[in-house]
C-alpha positions in Angstrom: 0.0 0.0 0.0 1.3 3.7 -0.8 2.5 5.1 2.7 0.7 8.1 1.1 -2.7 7.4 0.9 -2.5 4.6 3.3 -4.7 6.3 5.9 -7.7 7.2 3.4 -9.3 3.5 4.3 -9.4 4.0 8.0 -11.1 7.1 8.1 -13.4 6.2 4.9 -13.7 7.9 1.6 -17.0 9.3 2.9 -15.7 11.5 6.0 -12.8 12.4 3.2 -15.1 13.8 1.1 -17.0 15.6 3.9 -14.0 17.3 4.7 -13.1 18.1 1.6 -16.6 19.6 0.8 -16.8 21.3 4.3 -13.7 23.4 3.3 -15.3 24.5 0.5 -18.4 26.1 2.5 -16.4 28.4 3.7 -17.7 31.9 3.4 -15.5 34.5 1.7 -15.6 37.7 4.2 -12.9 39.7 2.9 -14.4 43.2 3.5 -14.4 45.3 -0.3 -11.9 47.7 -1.5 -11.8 51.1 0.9 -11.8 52.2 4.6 -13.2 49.3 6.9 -16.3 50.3 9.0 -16.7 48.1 12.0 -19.3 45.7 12.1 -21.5 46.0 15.6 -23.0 42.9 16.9 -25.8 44.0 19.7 -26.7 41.5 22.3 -29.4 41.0 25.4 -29.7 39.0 28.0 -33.1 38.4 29.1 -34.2 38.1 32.4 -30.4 37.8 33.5 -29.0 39.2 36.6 -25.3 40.4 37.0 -24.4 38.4 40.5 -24.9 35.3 38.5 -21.6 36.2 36.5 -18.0 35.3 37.5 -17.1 38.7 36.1 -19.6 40.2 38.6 -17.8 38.2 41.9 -20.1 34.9 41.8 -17.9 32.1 42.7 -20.2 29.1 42.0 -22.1 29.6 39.0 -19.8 29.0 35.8 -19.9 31.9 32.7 -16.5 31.4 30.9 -17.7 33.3 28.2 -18.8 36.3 29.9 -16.1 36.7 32.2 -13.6 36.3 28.9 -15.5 38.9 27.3 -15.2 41.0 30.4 -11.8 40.5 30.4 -11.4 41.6 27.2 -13.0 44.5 27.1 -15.1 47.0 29.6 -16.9 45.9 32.0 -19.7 48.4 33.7 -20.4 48.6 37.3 -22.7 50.8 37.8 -26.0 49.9 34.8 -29.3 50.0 35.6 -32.5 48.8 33.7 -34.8 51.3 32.8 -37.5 49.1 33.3 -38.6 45.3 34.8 -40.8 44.5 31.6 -38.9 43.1 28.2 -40.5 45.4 25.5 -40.3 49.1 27.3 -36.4 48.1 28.4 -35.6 46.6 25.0 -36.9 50.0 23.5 -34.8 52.3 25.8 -31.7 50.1 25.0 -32.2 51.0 21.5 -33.4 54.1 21.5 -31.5 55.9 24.4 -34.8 57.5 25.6 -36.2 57.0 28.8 -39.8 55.6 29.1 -41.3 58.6 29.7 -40.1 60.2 26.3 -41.1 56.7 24.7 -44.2 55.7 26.0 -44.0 52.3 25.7 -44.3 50.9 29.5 -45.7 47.1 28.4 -45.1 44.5 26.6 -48.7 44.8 24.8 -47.7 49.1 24.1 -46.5 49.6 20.2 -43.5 52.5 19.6 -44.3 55.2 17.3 -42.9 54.8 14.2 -40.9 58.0 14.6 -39.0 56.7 17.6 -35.6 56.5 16.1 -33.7 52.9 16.9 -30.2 51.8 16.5 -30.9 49.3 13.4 -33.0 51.8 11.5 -30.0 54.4 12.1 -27.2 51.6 11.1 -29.4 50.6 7.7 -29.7 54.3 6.8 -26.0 54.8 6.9 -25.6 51.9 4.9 -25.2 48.9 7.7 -26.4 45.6 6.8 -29.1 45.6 9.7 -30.8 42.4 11.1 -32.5 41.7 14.5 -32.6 38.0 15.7 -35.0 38.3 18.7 -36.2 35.0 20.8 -39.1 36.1 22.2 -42.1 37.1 19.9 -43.5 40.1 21.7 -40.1 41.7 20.4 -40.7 40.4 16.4 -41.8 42.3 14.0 -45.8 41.6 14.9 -45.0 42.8 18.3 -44.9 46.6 19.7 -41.0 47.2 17.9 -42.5 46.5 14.2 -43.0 49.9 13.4 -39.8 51.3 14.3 -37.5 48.1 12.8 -39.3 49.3 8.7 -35.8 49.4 7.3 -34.0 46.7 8.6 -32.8 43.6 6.5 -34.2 40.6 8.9 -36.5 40.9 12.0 -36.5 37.3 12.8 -39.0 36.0 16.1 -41.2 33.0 16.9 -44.4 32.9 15.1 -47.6 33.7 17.0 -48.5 30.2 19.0 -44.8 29.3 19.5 -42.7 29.1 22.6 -39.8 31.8 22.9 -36.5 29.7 20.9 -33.7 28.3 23.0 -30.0 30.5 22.8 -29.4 27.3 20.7 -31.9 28.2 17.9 -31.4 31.7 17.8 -27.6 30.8 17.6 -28.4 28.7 14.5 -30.4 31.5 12.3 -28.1 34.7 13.3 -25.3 32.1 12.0 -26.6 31.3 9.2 -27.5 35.4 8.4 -24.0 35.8 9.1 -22.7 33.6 6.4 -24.3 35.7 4.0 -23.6 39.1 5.1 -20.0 39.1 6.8 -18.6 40.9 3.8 -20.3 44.1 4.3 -20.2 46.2 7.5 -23.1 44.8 9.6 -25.1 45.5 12.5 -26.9 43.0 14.0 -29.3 42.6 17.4 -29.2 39.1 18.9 -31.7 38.8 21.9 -31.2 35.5 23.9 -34.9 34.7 26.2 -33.3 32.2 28.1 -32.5 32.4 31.3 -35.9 33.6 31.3 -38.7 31.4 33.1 -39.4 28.7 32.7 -36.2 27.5 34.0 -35.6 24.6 31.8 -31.9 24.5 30.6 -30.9 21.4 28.3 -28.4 18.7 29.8 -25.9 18.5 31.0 -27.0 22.6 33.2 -30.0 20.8 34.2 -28.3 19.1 36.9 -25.3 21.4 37.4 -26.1 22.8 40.4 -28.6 20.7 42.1 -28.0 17.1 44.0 -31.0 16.1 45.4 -34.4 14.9 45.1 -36.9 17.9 44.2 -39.6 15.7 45.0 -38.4 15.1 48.4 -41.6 14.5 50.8 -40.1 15.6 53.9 -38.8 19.1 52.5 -41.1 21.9 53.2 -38.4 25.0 51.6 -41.0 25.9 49.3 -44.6 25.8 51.2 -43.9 29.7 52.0 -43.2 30.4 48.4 -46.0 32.5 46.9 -45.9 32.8 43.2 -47.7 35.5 40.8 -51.1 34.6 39.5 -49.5 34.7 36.1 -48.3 31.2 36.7 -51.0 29.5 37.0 -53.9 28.2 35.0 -57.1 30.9 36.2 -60.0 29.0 35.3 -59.6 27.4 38.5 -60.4 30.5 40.2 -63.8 31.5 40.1 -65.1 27.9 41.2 -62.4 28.6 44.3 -63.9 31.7 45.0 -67.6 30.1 45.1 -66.4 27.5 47.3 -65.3 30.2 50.2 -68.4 32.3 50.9 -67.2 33.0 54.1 -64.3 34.8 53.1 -65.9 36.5 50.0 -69.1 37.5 51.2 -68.0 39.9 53.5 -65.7 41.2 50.8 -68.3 42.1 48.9 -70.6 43.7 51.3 -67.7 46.0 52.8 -66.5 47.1 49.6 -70.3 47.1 47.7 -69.1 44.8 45.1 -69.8 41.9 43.3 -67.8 38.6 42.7 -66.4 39.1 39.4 -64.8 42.3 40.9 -63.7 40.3 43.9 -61.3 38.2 41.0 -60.3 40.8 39.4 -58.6 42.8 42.5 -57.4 39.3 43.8 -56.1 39.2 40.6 -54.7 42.3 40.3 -53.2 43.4 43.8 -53.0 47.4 42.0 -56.1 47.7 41.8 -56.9 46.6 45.5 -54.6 49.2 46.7 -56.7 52.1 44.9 -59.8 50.9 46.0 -58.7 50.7 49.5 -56.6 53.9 49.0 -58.3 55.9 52.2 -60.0 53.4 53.6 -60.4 53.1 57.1 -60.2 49.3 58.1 -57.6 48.9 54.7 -54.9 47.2 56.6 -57.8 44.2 58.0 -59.2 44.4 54.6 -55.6 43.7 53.0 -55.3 40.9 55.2 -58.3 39.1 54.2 -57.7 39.6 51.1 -54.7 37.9 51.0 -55.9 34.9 53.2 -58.0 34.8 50.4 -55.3 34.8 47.8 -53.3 32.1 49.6 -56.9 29.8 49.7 -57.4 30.2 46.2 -53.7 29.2 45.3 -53.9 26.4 47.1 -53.7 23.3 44.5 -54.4 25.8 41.5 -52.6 24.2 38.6 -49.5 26.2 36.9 -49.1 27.1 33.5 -48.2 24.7 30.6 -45.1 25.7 29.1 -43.9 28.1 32.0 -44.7 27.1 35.2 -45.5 23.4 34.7 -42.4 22.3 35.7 -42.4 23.2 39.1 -45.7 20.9 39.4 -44.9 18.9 43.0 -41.1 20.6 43.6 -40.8 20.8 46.6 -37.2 21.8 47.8 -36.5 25.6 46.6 -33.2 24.8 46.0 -34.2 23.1 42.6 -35.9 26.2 41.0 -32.7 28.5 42.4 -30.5 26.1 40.2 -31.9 25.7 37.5 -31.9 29.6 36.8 -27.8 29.2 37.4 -28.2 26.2 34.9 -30.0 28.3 32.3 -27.4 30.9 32.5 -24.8 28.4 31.9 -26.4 27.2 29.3 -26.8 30.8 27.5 -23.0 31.4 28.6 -22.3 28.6 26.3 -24.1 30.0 23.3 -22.6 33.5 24.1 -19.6 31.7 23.4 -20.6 29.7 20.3 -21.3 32.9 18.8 -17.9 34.7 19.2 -16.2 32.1 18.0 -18.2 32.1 15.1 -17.4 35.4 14.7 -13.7 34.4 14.9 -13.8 31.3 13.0 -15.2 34.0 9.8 -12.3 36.5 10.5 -14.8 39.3 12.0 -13.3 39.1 15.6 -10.8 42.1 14.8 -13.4 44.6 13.4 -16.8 43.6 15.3 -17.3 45.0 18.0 -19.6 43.0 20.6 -21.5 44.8 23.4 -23.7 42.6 25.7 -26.2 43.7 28.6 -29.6 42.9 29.6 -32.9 43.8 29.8 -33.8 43.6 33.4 -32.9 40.8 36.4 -35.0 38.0 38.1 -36.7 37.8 41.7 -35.3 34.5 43.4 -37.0 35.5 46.7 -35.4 38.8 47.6 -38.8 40.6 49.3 -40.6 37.7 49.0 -40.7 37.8 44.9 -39.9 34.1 43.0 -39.0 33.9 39.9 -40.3 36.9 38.3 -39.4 40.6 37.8 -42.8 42.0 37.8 -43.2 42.0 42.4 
């Protein structure tokens, strides 16, 4: 046998092909003739909070990728979200204006058209301008379609789908890349996880947690009291019927009716301007939420949010398997710089990273939320 091809048989002709094929895919991003404009990649976080990062002094949970990027580069100390909701934060990030000047203060409100953004700006100085967003209240059907007009790509989830995984949105801004590394670029990559629910893949599932969630005998989370917007709500009004002796005298001290009863159990705001001057408020606000806590009681959680904590029982679980989800997105974050790397954009891309707004893990008796 010829020393010189000798090895082709034990790796096969196949996988030799592959490779030789692979090669070929590579994308050509040699920048045209003239002055070099950087390219800008723009990315969010959602839902992530900054003592959960090595670069931020947290000494369990693992973020190589961060804390190189920190290292780096700059690291800031002293940011603060403009708001706890996705959309209105999202829309100060890229519009510098604070919410007051935009309007926007929900993730249902829509931005006027004549806010002016950072993509439309980058397209209308001749940027290749995309926006790869996980979450579809941020698409282009959501309330930042009328400001995102000139833009190349404004990639979400459909209407009916679940948020995509860092993995997924990973895979498309990749793929975008491929295409459009030769021209300067600007692009907006939002990552949902480690937004709830807290469901990172393997091997971050079990990263942080030994144990036995299920545990009988562990009672850490009986005093945990999560928002109604966890749970399933059609259980609520055949709750309520079932307790006329805490509702009744609800209604007759306030003068009204049950379907108003829900909707300030539901809506703790509203309670506090009803009772806003009231003399027995503080008795009232306790029976009130005796109430809440009765109605909670068994009321099943959301599918596809809060489903997974169905019969947890140690709070420890929940706690790491937010840690595990920003692991996991840690990891992407990574993936996609070296991407960037392994097409020759590291040395004129510049990558700036921050997020939207934290998470609750029990700090003033909020879990796993940012909305108190």
């Amino acid at each position: 046998m010829d020393p010189a091809i000798g090895w082709l048989p034990v790796i096969g002709r196949k996988s030799f092909l592959f490779v030789i094929l692979a090669l070929g895919c590579q994308p050509d991003c040699t920048p045209p003739p003239g002055p070099v404009r950087p390219n800008v990649v723009l990315v969010t976080v959602d839902t992530l909070r900054a003592d959960h990062l090595g670069c931020y002094g947290n000494p369990t949970v693992l973020t190589p990728s961060l804390d190189a990027l920190a290292r780096d580069g700059v690291l800031f100390e002293r940011c603060y979200a403009q708001s706890h909701i996705t959309l209105p934060s999202h829309l100060t990030l890229l519009s510098s204006l604070p919410l007051a000047d935009h309007g926007v203060l929900t993730n249902e409100d829509t931005a006027s058209a004549e806010t002016e953004v950072l993509p439309r700006l980058f397209a209308r100085a001749g940027y290749r301008a995309a926006a790869f967003v996980s979450a579809r209240h941020l698409g282009p059907r959501g309330g930042l379609g009328p400001v995102m007009t000139d833009v190349e790509i404004h990639d979400a989830p459909r209407r009916g789908s679940q948020p995509f995984p860092a993995g997924e949105t990973n895979r498309r801004v990749f793929h975008w890349l491929r295409g459009a590394c030769r021209d300067p670029f600007f692009v907006w990559v939002h990552y949902y996880d480690p937004h709830m629910p807290y469901t990172p893949p393997p091997p971050f599932d079990g990263a942080y947690y030994r144990g036995d969630p299920f545990d009988p005998h562990d009672t850490s989370m009986e005093g945990v009291v999560l928002n109604w917007y966890f749970h399933e709500l059609d259980g609520v009004r055949p709750r309520l019927a079932s307790r006329p002796d805490l509702v009744r005298p609800l209604k007759r001290e306030l003068g009204v009716n049950s379907r108003t009863i829900r909707e300030l159990l539901l809506h703790p705001d509203r309670l506090d301007a009803r009772l806003d001057g009231h003399e027995a408020d503080s008795q009232l606000r306790s029976r009130f939420h005796e109430l809440a806590v009765v109605v909670r009681r068994g009321l099943p959680y959301r599918r596809h949010l809060a489903d997974w904590l169905t019969g947890v029982r140690d709070l420890r679980f929940p706690l790491a398997q937010y840690a595990g989800e920003v692991s996991y997105v840690d990891q992407e974050i990574g993936r996609l710089r070296s991407e960037l790397e392994r097409l020759g954009l590291g040395e004129r891309t510049i990558l700036v990273l921050t997020a939207d707004h934290g998470e609750g893990l029990g700090e003033h008796g909020i879990y796993f939320n940012h909305y108190g």
